[in-house]
DSSP file (Angstrom, degrees, kcal/mol; ACC not computed):
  #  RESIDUE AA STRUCTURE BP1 BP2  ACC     N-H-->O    O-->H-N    N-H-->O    O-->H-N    TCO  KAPPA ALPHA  PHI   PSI    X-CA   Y-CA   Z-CA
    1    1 A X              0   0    0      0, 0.0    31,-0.2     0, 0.0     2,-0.2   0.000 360.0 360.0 360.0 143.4  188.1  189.1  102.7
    2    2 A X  E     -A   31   0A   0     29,-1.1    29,-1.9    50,-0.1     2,-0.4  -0.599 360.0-137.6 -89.5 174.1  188.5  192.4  100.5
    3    3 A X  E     +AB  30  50A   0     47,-1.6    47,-1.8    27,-0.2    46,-1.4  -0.998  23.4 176.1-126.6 140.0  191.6  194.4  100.9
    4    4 A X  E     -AB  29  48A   0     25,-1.4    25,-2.2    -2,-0.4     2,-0.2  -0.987  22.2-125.2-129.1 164.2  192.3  198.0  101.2
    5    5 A X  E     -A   28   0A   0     42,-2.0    42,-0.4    -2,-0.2    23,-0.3  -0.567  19.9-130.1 -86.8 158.7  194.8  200.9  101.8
    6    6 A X        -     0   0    0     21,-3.2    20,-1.7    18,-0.3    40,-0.3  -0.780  19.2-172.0-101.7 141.0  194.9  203.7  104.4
    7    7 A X        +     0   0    0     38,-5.8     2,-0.2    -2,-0.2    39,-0.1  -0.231  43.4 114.1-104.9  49.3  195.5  207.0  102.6
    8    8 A X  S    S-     0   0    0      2,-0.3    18,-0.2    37,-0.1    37,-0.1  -0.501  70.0-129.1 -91.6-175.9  195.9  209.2  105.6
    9    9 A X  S    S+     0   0    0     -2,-0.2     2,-0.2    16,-0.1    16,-0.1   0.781  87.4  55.5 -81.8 -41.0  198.5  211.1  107.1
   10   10 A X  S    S-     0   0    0     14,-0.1     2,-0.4    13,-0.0    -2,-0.3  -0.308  84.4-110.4 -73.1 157.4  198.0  209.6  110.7
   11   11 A X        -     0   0    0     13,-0.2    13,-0.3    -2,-0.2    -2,-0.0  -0.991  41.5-164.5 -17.1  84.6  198.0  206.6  112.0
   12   12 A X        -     0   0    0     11,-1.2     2,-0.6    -2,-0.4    11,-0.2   0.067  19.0-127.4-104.9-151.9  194.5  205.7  113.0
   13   13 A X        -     0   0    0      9,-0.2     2,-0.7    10,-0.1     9,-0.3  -0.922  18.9-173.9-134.6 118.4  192.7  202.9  115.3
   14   14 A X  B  >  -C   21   0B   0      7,-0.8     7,-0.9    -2,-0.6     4,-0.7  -0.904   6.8-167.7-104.1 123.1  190.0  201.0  113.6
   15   15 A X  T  4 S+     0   0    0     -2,-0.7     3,-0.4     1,-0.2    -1,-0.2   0.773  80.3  64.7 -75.0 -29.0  188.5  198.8  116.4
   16   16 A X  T  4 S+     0   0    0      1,-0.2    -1,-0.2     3,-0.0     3,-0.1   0.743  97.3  57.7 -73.0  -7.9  186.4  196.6  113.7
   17   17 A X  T  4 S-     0   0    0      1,-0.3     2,-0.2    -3,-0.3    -1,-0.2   0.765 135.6 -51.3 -91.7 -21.1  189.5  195.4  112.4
   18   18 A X  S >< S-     0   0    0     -4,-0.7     3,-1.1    -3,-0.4     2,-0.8  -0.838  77.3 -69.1 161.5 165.0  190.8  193.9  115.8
   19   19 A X  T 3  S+     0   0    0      1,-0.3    -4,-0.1    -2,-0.2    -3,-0.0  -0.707 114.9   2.0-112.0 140.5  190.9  195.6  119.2
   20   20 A X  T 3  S+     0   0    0     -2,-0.8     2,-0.4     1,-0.4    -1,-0.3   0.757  92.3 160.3 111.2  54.2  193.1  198.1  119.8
   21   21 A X  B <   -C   14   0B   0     -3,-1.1    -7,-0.8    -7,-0.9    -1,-0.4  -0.811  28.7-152.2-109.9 150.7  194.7  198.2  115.9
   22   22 A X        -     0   0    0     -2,-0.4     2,-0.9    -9,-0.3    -9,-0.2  -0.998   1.5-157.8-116.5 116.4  196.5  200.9  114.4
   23   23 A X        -     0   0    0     -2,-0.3   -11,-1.2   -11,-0.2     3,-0.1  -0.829  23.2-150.5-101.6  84.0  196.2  201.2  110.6
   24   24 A X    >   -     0   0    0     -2,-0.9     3,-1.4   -13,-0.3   -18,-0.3  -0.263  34.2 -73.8 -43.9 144.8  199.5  203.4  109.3
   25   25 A X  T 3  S+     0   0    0      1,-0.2     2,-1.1   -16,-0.1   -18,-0.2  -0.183 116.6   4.5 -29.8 125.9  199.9  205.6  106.5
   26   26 A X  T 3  S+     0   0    0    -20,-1.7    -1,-0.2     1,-0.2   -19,-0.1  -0.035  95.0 132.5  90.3 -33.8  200.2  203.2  103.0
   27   27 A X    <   -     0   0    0     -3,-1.4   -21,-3.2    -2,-1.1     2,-0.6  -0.027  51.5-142.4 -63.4 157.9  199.6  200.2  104.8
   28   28 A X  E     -A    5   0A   0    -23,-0.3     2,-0.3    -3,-0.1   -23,-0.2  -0.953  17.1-170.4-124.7 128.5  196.9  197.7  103.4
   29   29 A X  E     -A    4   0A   0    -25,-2.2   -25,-1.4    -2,-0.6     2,-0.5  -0.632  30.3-114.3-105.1 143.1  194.5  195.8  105.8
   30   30 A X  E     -A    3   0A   0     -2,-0.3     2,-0.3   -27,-0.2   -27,-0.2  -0.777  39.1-167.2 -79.0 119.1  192.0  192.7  105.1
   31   31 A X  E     -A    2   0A   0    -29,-1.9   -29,-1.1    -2,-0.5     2,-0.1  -0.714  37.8 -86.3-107.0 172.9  188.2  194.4  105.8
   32   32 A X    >>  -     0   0    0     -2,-0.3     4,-1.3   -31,-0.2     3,-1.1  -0.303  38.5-120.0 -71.1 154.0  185.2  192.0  106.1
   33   33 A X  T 34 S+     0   0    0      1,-0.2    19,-0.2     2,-0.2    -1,-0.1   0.936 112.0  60.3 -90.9 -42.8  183.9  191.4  102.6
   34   34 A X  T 34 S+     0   0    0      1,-0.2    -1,-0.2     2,-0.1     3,-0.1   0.434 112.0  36.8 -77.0  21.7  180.6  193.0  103.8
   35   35 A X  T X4 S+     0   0    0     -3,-1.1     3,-2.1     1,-0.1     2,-1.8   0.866  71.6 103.5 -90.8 -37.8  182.1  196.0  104.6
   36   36 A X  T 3X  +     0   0    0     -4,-1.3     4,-1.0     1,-0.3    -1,-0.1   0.013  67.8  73.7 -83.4   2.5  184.3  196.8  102.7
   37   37 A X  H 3> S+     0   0    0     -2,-1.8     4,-1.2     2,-0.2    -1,-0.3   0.460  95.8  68.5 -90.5 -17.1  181.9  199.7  100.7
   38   38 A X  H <4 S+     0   0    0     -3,-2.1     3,-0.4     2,-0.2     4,-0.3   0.997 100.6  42.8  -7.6 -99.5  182.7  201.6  104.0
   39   39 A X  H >4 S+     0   0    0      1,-0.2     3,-1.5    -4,-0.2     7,-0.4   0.795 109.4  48.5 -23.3 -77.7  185.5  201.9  103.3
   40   40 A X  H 3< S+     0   0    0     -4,-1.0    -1,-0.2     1,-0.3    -2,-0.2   0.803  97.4  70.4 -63.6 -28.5  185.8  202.8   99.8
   41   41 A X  T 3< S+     0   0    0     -4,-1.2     2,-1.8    -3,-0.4    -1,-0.3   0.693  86.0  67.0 -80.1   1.9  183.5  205.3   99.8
   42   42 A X    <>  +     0   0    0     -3,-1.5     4,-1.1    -4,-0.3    -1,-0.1  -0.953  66.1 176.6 -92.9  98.5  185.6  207.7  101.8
   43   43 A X  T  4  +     0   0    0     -2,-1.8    -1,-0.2     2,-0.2    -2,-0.1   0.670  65.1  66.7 -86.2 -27.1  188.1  208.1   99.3
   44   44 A X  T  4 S+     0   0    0     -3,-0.2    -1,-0.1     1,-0.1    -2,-0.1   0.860 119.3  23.8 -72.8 -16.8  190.2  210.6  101.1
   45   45 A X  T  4 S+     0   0    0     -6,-0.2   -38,-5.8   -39,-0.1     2,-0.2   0.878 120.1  39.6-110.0 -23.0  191.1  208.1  103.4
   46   46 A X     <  -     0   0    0     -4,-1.1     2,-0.3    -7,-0.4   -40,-0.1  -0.553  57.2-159.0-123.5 147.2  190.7  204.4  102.0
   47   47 A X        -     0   0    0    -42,-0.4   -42,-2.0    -2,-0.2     2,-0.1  -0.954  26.1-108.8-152.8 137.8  191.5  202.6   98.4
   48   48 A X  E     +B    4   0A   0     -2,-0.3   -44,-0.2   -44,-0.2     3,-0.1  -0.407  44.7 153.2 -60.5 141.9  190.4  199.8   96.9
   49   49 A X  E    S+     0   0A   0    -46,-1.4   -45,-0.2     1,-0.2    -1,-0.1   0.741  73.1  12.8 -90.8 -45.1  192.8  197.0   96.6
   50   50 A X  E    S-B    3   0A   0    -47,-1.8   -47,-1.6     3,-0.0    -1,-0.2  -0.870  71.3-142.9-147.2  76.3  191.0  193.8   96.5
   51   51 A X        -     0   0    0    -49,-0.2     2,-0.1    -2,-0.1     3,-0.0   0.005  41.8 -96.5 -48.5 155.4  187.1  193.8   95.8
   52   52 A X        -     0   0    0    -19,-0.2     2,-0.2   -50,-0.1    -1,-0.1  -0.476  47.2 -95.5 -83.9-167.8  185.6  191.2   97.8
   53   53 A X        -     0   0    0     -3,-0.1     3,-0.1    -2,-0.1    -1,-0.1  -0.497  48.4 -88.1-113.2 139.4  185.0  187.8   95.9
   54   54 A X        -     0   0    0     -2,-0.2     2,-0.4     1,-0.1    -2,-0.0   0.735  41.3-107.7 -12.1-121.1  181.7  187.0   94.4
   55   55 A X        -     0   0    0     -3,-0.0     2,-0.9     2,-0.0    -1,-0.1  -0.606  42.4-120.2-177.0 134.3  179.0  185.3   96.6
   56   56 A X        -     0   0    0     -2,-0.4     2,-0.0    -3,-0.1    -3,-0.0  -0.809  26.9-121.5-107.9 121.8  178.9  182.0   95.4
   57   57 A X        -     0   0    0     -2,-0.9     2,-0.2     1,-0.2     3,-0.1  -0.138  23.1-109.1 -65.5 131.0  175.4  180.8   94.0
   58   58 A X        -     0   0    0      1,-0.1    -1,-0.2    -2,-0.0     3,-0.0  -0.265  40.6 -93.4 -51.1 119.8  173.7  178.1   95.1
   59   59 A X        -     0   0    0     -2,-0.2     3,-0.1     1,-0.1    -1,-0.1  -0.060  55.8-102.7 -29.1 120.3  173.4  174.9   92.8
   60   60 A X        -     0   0    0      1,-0.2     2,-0.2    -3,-0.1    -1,-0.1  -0.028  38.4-111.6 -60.7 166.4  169.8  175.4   90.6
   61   61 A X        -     0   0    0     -3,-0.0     2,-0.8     1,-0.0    -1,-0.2  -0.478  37.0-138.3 -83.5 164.0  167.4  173.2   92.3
   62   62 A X        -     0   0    0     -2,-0.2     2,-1.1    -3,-0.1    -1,-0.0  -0.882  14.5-129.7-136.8 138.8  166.6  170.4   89.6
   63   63 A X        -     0   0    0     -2,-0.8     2,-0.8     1,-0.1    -3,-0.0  -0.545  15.0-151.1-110.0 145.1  163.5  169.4   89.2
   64   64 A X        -     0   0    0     -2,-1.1     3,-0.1     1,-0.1    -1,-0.1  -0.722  17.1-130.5 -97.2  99.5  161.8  165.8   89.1
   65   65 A X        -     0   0    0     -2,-0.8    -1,-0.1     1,-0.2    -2,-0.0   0.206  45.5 -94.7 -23.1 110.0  159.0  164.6   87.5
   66   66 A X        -     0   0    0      1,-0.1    -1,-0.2     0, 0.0     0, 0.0  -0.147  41.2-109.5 -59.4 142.9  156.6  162.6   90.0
   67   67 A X        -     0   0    0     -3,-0.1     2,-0.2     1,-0.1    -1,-0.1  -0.212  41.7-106.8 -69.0 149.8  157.2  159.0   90.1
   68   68 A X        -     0   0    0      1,-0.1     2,-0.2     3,-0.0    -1,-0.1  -0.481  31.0-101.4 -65.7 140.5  154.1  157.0   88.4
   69   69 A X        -     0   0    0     -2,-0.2    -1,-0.1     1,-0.1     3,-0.0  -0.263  43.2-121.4 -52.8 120.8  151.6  155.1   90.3
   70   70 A X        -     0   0    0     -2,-0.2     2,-0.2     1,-0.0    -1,-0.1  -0.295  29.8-114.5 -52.4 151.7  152.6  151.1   90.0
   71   71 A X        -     0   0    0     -3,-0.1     2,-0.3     1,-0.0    -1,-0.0  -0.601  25.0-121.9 -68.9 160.8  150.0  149.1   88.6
   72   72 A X              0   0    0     -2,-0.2    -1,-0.0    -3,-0.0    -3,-0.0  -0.700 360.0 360.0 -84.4 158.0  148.5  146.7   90.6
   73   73 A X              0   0    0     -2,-0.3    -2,-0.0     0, 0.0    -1,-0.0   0.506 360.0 360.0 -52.7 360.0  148.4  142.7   89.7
């Protein structure tokens, strides 16, 4: 989860964050990692704190040579 702070004046209610929450002046909240560009782009109200965390890549595939045909006897 990223974190940011609210810069407003108010108090508001974000309903994605949980239902019925009120986000205070200064305070800093955990947003969903794919939101969290929401957010920051309203700079008069929001600051980054915390970018969210990478995405972690999947292990490359590795690839394997086809097994050889046995001889027969």
């Amino acid at each position: 989860m990223a974190r940011v702070r609210y810069l407003g004046s108010e108090p508001v209610t974000v309903p994605e964050l949980g239902l019925e929450r009120v986000v205070h002046p200064d305070e800093v909240v955990e947003v969903p990692d794919e939101r969290f560009d929401g957010y920051v782009c309203q700079t008069a109200n929001w600051e980054a704190i915390e970018e969210p965390k990478a995405a972690e890549e999947p292990a490359p595939l590795v690839k394997k040579t086809a097994a050889k045909p046995q001889k027969g006897d």
